[in-house]
C-alpha positions in Angstrom: 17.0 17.1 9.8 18.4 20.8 9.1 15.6 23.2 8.2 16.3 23.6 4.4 15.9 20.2 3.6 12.2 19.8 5.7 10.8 21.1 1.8 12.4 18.5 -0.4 11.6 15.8 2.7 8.1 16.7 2.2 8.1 16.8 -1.6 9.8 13.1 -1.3 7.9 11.5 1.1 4.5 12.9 -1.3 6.5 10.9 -4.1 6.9 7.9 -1.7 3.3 7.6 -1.0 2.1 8.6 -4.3 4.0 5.6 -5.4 2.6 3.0 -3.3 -1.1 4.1 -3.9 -0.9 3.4 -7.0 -2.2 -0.1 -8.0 0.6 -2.3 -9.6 0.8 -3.8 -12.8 1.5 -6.3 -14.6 1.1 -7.6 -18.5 -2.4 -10.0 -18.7 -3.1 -10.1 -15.3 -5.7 -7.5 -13.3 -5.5 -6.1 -10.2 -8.3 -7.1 -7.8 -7.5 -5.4 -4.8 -4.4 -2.9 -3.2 -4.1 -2.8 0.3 -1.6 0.5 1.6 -0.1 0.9 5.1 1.2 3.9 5.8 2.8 4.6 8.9 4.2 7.4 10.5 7.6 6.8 11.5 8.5 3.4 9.3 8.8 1.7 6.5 5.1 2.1 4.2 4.0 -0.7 1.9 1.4 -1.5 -0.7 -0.1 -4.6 -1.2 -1.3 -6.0 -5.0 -3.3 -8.6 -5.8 -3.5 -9.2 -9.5 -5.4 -12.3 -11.4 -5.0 -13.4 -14.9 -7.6 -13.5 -17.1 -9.9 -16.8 -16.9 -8.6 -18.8 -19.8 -5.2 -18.2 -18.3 -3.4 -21.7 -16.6 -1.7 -18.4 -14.8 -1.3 -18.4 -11.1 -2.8 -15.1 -9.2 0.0 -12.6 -8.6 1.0 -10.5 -5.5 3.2 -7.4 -5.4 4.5 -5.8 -2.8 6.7 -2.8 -2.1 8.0 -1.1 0.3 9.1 2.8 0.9 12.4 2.4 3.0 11.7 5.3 4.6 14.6 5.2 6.9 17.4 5.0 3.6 15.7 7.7 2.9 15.4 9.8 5.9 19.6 9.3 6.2 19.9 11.7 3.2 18.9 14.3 4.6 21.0 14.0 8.1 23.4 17.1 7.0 24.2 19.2 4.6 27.3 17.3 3.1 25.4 13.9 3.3 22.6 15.4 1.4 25.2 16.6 -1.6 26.1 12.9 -1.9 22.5 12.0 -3.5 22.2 14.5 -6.5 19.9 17.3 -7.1 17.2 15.3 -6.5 16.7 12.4 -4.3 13.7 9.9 -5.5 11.9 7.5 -2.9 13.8 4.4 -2.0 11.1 1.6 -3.1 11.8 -1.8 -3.5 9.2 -4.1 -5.2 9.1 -7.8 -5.2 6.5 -10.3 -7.2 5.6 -13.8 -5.4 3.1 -16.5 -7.2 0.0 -16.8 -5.2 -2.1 -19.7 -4.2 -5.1 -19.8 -6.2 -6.9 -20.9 -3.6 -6.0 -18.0 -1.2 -6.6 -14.8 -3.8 -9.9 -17.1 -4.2 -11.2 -16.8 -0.2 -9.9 -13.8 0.3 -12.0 -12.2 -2.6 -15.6 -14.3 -1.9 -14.9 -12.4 1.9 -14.3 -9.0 0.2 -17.2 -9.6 -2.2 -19.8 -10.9 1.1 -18.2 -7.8 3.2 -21.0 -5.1 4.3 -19.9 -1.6 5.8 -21.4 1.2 6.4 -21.0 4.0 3.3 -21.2 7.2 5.6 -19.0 7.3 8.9 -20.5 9.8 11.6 -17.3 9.3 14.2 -14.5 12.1 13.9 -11.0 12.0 14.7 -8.3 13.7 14.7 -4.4 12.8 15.2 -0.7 13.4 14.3 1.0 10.5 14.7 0.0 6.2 14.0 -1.2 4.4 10.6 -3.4 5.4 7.7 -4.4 2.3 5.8 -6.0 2.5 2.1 -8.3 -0.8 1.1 -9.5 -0.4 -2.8 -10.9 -3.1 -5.0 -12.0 -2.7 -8.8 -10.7 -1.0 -11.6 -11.6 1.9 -13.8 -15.0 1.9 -14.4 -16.4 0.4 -11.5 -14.3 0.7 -8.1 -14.1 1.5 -4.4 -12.0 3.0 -2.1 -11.9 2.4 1.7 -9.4 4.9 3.8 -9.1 5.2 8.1 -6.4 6.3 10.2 -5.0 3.8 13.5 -8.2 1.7 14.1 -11.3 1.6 11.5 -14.5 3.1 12.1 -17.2 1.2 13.6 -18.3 -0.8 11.0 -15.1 -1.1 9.2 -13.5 -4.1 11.4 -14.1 -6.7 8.0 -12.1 -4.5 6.0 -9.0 -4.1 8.2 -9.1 -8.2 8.7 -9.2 -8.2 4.4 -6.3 -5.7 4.7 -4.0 -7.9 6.8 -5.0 -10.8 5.0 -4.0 -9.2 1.8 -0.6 -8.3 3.1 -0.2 -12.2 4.9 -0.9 -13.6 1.2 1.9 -11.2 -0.6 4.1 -11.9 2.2 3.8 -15.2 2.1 4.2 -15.7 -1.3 7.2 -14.1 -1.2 8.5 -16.1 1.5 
């Protein structure tokens, strides 16, 4: 990538993941939890669960979408490639909905529900390079929020299984 551009890369890419930390929605249904992975060198994705409200007949929905990071990096390959995509390139993110089973959302959030973790981490680390996840479950008022780069902190094994599991169910659904 030419030097001029590494700004506007940056500024997009803060766009990109901007975008897929924030929690989808959707008309009469609720999120219940957002999973984010957010690698280094790939494509990044976000995870939604959402459930509609109790007198609903309603299946749970999942949303998932994906920063195509590498569409995106080929904008910036030269100068004259660069002038093909306007004054301002946005993030290339594709979203896709998929029904969920019922019974699925329903497991996965009696786990997140039963899951214990430690509030205060004591281990430090440090790197450039691998996977930052984001785990969050609530809404507004009463929420929380569960970030870790590469592998989670001792303690925090439950929450990387819910993460994955949370991912398997969109992805599923969408299959």
């Amino acid at each position: 990538m030419e030097r001029e551009f590494e700004a506007e890369w940056r500024r997009l890419e803060g766009e990109a993941t901007a975008n897929l930390l924030q929690v989808a929605e959707r008309e009469r249904a609720w999120p219940e939890c957002h999973a984010v992975i957010l690698p280094s060198f790939e494509d990044c994705r976000s995870y939604t669960i959402l459930r509609p409200p109790a007198d609903s007949p309603a299946p749970p929905l999942g949303v998932r979408r994906v920063w195509r990071r590498h569409l995106d990096l080929g904008k910036f390959e030269a100068p004259v490639i660069r002038l093909r995509h306007g004054p301002k390139v946005q993030p290339t993110i594709d979203e896709q909905e998929a029904v969920l089973s019922p019974d699925a959302v329903a497991s996965i959030l009696e786990r997140a529900a039963g899951t214990k973790v430690p509030a205060r981490i004591s281990e430090r680390r440090a790197g450039a390079d691998g996977e930052t996840y984001v785990l969050s479950f609530g809404d507004l008022f009463v929420s929380t929020r569960f970030t870790w780069w590469c592998d989670p902190p001792e303690g925090w094994e439950p929450l990387e299984l819910l993460l994955r599991d949370i991912a398997h169910a969109v992805d599923d659904g969408l299959t």
